[in-house]
C-alpha distance (Angstrom), angle and dihedral (degrees) to the residues before:
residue distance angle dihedral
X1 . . .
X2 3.69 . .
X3 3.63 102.2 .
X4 3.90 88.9 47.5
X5 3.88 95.3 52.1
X6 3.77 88.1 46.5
X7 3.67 98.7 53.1
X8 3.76 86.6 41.8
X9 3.50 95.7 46.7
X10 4.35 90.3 51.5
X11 4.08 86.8 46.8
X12 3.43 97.7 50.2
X13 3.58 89.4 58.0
X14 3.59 99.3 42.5
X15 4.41 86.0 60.2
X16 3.39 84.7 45.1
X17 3.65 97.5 61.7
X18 3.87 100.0 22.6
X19 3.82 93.1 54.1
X20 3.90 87.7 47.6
X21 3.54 93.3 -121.5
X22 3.49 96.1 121.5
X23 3.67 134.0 26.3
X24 3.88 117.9 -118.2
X25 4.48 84.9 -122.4
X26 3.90 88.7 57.3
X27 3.81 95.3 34.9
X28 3.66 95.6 55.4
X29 3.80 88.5 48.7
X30 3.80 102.0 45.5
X31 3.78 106.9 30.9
X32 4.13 103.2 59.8
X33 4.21 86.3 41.2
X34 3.60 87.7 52.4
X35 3.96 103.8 40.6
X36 4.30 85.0 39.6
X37 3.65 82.3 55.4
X38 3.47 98.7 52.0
X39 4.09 95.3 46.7
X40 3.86 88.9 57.2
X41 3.81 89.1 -106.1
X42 4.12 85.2 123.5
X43 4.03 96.2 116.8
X44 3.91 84.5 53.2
X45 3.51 103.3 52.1
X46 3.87 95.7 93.8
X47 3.74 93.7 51.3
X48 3.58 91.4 44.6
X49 3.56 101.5 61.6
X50 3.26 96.2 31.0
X51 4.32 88.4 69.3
X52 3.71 80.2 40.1
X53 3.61 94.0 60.3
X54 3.81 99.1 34.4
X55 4.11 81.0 55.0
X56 4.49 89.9 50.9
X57 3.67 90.1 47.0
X58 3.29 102.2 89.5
X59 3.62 99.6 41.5
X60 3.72 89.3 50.1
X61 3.87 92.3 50.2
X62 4.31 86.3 56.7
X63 3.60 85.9 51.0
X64 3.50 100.4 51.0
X65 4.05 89.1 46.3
X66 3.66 92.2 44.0
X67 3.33 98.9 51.3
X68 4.00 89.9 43.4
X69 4.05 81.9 50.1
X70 3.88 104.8 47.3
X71 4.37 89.2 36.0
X72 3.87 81.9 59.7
X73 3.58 92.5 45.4
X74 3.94 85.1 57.4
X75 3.65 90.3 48.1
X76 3.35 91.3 59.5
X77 3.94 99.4 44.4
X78 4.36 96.5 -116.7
X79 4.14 88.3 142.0
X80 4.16 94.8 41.5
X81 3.97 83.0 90.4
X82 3.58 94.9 45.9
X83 3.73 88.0 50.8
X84 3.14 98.2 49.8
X85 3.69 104.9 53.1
X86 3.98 81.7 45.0
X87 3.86 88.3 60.5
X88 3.48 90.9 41.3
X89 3.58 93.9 49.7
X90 3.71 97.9 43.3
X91 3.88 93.9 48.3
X92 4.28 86.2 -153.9
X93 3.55 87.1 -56.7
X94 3.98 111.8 145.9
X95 4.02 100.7 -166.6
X96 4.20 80.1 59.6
X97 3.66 100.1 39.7
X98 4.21 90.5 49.5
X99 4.35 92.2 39.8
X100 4.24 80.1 46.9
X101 3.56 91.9 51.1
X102 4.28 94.4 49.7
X103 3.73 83.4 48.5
X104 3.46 98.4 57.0
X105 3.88 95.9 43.9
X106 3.81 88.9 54.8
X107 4.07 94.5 55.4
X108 3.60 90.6 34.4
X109 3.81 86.5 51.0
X110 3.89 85.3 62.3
X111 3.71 96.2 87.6
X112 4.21 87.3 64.0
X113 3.84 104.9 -129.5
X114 3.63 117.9 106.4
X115 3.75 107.7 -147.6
X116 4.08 95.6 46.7
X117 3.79 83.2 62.7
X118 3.98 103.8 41.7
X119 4.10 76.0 49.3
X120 3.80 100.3 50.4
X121 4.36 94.6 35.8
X122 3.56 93.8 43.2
X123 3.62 97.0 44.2
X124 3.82 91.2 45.2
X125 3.61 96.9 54.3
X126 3.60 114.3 17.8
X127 3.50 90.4 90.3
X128 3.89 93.4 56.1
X129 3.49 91.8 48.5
X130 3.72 94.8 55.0
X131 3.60 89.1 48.7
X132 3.72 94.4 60.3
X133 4.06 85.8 40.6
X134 3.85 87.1 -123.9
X135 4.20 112.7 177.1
X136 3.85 96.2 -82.6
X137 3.68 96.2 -136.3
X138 3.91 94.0 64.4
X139 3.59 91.7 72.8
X140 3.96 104.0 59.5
X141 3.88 81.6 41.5
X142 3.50 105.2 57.9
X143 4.19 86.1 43.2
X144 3.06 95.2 51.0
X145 4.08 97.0 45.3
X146 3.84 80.2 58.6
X147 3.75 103.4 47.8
X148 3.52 97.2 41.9
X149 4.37 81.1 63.7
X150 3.79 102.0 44.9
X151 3.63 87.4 37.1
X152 4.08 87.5 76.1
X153 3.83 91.6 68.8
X154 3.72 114.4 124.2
X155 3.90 87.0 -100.8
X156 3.52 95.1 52.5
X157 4.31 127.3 88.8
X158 3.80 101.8 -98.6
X159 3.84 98.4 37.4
X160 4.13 90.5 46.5
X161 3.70 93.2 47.3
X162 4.27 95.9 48.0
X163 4.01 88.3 46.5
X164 3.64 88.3 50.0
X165 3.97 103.7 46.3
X166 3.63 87.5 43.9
X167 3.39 101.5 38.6
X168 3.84 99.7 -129.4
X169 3.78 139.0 140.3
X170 3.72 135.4 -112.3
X171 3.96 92.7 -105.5
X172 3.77 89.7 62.6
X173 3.69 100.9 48.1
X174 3.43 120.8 22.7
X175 3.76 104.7 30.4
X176 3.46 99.5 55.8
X177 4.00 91.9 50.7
X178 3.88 91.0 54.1
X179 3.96 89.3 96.5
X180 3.89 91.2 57.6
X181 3.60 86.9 43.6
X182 3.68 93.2 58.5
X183 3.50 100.6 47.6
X184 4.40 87.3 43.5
X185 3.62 76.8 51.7
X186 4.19 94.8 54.2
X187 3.80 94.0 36.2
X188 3.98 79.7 57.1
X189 4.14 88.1 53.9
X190 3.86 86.1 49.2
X191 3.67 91.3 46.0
X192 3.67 92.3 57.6
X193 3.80 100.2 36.0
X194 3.96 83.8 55.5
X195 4.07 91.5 47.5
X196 3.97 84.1 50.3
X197 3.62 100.2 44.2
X198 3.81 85.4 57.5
X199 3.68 95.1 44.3
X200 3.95 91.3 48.6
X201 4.38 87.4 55.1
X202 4.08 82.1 47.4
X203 3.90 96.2 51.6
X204 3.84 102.3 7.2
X205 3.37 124.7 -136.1
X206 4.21 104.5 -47.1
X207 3.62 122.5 -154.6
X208 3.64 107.0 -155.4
X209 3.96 142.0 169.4
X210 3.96 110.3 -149.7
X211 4.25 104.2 -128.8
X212 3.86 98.2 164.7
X213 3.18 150.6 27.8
X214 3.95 128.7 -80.1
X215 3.59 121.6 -143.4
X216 4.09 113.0 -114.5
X217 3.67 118.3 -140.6
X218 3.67 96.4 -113.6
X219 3.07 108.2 40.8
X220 4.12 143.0 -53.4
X221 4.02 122.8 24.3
X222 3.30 138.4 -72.6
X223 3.79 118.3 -131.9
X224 3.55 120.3 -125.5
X225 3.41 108.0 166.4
X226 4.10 112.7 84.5
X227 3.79 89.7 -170.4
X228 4.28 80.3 71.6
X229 3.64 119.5 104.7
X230 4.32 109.6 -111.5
X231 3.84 120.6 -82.0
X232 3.57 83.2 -143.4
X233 3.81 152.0 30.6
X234 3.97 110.2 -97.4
X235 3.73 88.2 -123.8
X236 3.56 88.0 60.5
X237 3.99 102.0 42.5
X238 3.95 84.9 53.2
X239 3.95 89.3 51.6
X240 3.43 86.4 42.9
X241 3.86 96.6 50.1
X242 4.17 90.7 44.3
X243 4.19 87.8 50.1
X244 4.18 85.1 56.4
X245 3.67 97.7 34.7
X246 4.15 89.6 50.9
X247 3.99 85.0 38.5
X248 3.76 92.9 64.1
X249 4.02 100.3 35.0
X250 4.10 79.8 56.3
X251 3.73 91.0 51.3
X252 3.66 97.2 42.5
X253 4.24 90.1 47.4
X254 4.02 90.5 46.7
X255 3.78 84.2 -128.8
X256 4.27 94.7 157.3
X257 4.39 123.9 -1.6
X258 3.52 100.4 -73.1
X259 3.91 90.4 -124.4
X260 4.12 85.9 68.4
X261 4.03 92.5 44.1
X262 3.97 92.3 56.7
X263 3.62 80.3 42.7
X264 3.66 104.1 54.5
X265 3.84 89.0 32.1
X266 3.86 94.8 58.6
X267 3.56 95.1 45.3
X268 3.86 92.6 52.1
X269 4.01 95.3 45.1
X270 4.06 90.8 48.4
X271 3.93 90.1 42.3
X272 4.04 86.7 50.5
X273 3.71 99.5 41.4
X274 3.30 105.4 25.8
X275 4.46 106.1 39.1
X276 3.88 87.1 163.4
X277 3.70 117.4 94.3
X278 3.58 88.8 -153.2
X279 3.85 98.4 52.0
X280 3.90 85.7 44.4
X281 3.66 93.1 57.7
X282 3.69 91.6 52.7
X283 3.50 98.0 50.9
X284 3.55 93.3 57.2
X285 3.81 89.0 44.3
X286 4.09 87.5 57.2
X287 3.53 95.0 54.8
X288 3.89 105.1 41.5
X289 3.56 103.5 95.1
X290 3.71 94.3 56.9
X291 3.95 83.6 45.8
X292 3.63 87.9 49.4
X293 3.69 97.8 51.1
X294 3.18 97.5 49.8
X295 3.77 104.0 44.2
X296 4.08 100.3 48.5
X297 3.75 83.4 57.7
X298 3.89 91.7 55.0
X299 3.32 90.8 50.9
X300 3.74 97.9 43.2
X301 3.83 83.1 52.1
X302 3.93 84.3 62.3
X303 3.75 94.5 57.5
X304 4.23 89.4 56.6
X305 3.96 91.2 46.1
X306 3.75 90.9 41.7
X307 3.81 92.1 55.3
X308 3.70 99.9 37.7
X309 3.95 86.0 49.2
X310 3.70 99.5 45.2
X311 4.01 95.1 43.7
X312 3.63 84.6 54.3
X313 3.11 95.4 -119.5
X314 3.74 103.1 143.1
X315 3.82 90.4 52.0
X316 3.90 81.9 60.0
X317 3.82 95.0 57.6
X318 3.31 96.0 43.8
X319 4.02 102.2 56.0
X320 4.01 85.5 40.5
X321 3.82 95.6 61.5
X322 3.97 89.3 33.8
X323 4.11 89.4 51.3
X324 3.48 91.9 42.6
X325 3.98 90.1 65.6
X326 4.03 105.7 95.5
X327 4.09 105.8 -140.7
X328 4.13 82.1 -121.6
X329 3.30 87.3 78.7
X330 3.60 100.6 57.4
X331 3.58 101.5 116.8
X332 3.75 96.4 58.2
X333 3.80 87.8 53.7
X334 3.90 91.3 125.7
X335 3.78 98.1 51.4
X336 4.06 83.8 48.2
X337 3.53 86.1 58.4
X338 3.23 104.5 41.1
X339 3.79 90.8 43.2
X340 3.80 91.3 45.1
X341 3.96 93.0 42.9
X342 3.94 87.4 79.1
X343 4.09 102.4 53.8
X344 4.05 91.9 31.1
X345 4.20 96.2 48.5
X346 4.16 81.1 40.6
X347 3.84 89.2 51.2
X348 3.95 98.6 34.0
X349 3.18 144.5 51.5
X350 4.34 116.3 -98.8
X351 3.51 88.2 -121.3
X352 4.16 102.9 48.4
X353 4.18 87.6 43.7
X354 3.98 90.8 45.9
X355 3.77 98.8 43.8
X356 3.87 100.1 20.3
X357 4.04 109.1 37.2
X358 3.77 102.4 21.1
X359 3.82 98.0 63.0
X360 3.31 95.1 44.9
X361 3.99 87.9 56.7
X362 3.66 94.1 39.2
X363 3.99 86.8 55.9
X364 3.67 97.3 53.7
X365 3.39 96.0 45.5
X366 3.68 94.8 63.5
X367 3.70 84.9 71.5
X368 3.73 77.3 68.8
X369 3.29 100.3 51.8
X370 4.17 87.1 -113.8
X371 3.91 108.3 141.4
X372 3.77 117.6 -130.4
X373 3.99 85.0 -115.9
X374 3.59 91.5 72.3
X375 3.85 102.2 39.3
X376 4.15 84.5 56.3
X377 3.65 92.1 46.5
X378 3.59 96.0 51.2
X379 4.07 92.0 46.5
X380 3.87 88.7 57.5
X381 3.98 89.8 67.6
X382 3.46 103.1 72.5
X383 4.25 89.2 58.2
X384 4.08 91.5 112.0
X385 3.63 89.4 60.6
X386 3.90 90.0 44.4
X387 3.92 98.0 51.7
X388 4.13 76.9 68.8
X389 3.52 97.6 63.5
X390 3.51 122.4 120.4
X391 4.04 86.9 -136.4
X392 4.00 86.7 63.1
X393 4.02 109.8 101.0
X394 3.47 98.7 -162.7
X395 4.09 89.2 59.1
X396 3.79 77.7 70.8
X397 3.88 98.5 53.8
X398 3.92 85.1 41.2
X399 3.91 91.1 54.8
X400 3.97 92.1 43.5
X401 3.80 95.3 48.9
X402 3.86 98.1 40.1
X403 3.58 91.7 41.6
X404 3.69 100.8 -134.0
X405 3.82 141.4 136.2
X406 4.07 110.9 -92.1
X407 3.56 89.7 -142.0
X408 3.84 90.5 47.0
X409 3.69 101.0 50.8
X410 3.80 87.0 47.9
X411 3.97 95.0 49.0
X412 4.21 84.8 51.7
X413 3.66 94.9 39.5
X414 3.65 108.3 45.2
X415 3.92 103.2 74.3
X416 3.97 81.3 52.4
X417 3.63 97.9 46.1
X418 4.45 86.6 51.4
X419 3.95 89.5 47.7
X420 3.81 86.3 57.0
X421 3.82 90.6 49.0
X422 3.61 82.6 48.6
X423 3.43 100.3 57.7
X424 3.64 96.3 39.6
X425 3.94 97.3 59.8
X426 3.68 97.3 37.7
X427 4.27 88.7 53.1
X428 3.84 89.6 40.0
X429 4.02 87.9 53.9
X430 3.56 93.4 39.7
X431 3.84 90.5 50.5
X432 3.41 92.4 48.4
X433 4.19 89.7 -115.9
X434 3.78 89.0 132.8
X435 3.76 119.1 1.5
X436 3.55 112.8 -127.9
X437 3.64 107.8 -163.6
């Protein structure tokens, strides 16, 4: 009864936002309440999303920050260069502004958190691609079909949390998938140079010289036009570059919570740049709607994994699939769990799959004589399909940034998203990374 109220409770949303009936804010909200109601679970509801929300709060804290930070950063013109040698470099081409814009996500997907890169890409290049008047939804595709492959290094969610339930190293997991990742990484370059090609037929090929500003999608402008005077002194753009470039090495080496180094980063750029209360208060005034939007829907994402983790319902889900496994299958345990990786991390939560289903797998297929390095290997490959889920925050800051539907970015996404997972457990079979049969 569970398990059928839990995977009614996640479908119902997902036609609820990918029908456009509903927006993902109010469909968080509503959806659990009402499905929580239904199971009986109404004397728990308060309880329930109150853990949920304790749980969001720290994410939402680094998005409000982060936002603050990198909408301060635009104030103060640190991406005009980057845009500029971008537009020079693209020469109004759209097959090499949309392969640029994969490219970035995948080193900016280096530092291992999600929302810092849909943040930095989006912010980056958004205005370039409205410019051009390239299909909106290609950009939070193409980023997200590279942060969803960097985001398996050992640093990164999935990656941590299979080295920790198992209790393996580095060397067993991660390096040996770096071939898959490589090729997941150039079917992502094809991806985009495909997306662009047809973009380019759309627009044609546009020869263009940048003679305003564009509007960025938190906030402020971004300068295109190098013929403009500097929104700032050179002294100050290097400080400025330093801050980010420190900001980032500190994120990537886990030095402080990253909620406290967006903190302590925004409160040393806006004391630097902008010494006048007055001017500081205005700044943060420009940029709090895009904060705003982006936040209440983290937290409204806390109410729908508060409820579907206090009902138990992810427990349900979990022993389902696992009991639904016949022990004649044993041997193919790793392509089960790679195959199964995709709809359970899409369904789930990283950390119930990680700690709740993978150990169980893992456990049975000793029987098999399958080490536990190559059950968590193969239930990293379905993480494209994962960075979909409605359980992801970061989707949210994605969506709020780029401007786009939830529903609609998934609907154009998805059949991307399962060619990566494609690609990534055919190479790690045919590398011998996790034997398939």
């Amino acid at each position: 009864m569970l398990t059928l109220l839990a995977f009614s409770m996640i479908i119902v949303f997902m036609a609820l936002v990918m029908t456009g009936r509903a927006t993902a804010l109010i469909a968080l909200i509503v959806v659990p309440i009402v499905f929580a109601l239904i199971g009986g679970f109404g004397g728990s509801i308060g309880p329930m999303v109150i853990s949920g929300l304790r749980a969001i709060a720290p994410t939402g804290v680094l998005l409000l920050f982060a936002i603050l930070y990198f909408g301060l950063m635009i104030d103060v013109g640190l991406f005009d260069p980057l845009i500029r040698l971008i537009v020079r470099l693209s020469k109004g081409d759209p097959v090499r502004i949309v392969v640029g814009s994969a490219l970035l996500a995948m080193i900016v997907s280096l530092d291992g958190d999600g929302s810092t890169t849909y943040l930095l890409c989006v912010t980056a290049m958004l205005p370039l691609h409205r410019r051009l008047g390239i299909n909106p939804l290609i950009l939070p595709c193409v980023t997200m079909m590279g942060n969803s492959i960097m985001n398996i290094a050992p640093w990164g969610g999935p990656t941590a949390r299979v080295m920790s339930a198992l209790h393996l190293e580095a060397n067993q997991v991660f390096i040996p998938l770096i071939p898959s990742m490589a090729l997941a990484c150039l079917a992502t370059a094809g991806v985009a140079w495909y997306l662009g090609l047809k973009e380019r037929a759309r627009l044609r090929k546009i020869e263009w010289k940048p003679e305003h500003f564009e509007p960025s999608p938190i906030g402020g402008a971004v300068d295109l036009d190098a013929s403009d005077a500097p929104r700032t002194s050179k002294a100050m753009m290097i400080f400025n570059l330093l801050l980010t470039m420190a900001l980032m090495a500190c994120l990537v080496l886990a030095v402080l919570p990253l909620p406290l180094l967006f903190m302590g980063a925004f409160a040393i750029a806006i004391s630097v740049n902008f010494p006048s209360i007055k001017d500081q208060k205005e700044r943060i005034a420009a940029h709090s709607a895009s904060a705003l939007s982006v936040v209440s829907v983290i937290f409204a994402a806390g109410v729908f994994t508060g409820i579907l983790s206090g009902t138990k319902m992810t427990d349900a889900i979990a022993q389902s699939v696992v009991s639904a496994i016949p022990s004649s299958a044993g041997h193919f345990l790793p392509l089960i769990t790679a195959l199964l990786s995709a709809p359970m991390t899409f369904f789930l939560s990283n950390d119930a799959f990680y700690f709740g289903v993978v150990p169980i797998l893992a456990e049975a297929a000793k029987g098999y004589g399958i080490a536990p390095e190559i059950i968590a290997r193969a239930s990293l490959l379905g993480q494209p399909i994962h960075q979909l889920s409605p359980l992801v925050a970061a989707n949210y800051v994605l969506m709020g940034v780029a401007g786009v539907e939830f529903g609609d970015h998934q609907k154009f996404t998805l059949k991307w998203a399962a060619l990566l997972v494609v690609v990534m457990v055919l190479s790690a079979g045919l590398f011998g990374i996790v034997p398939l049969f």
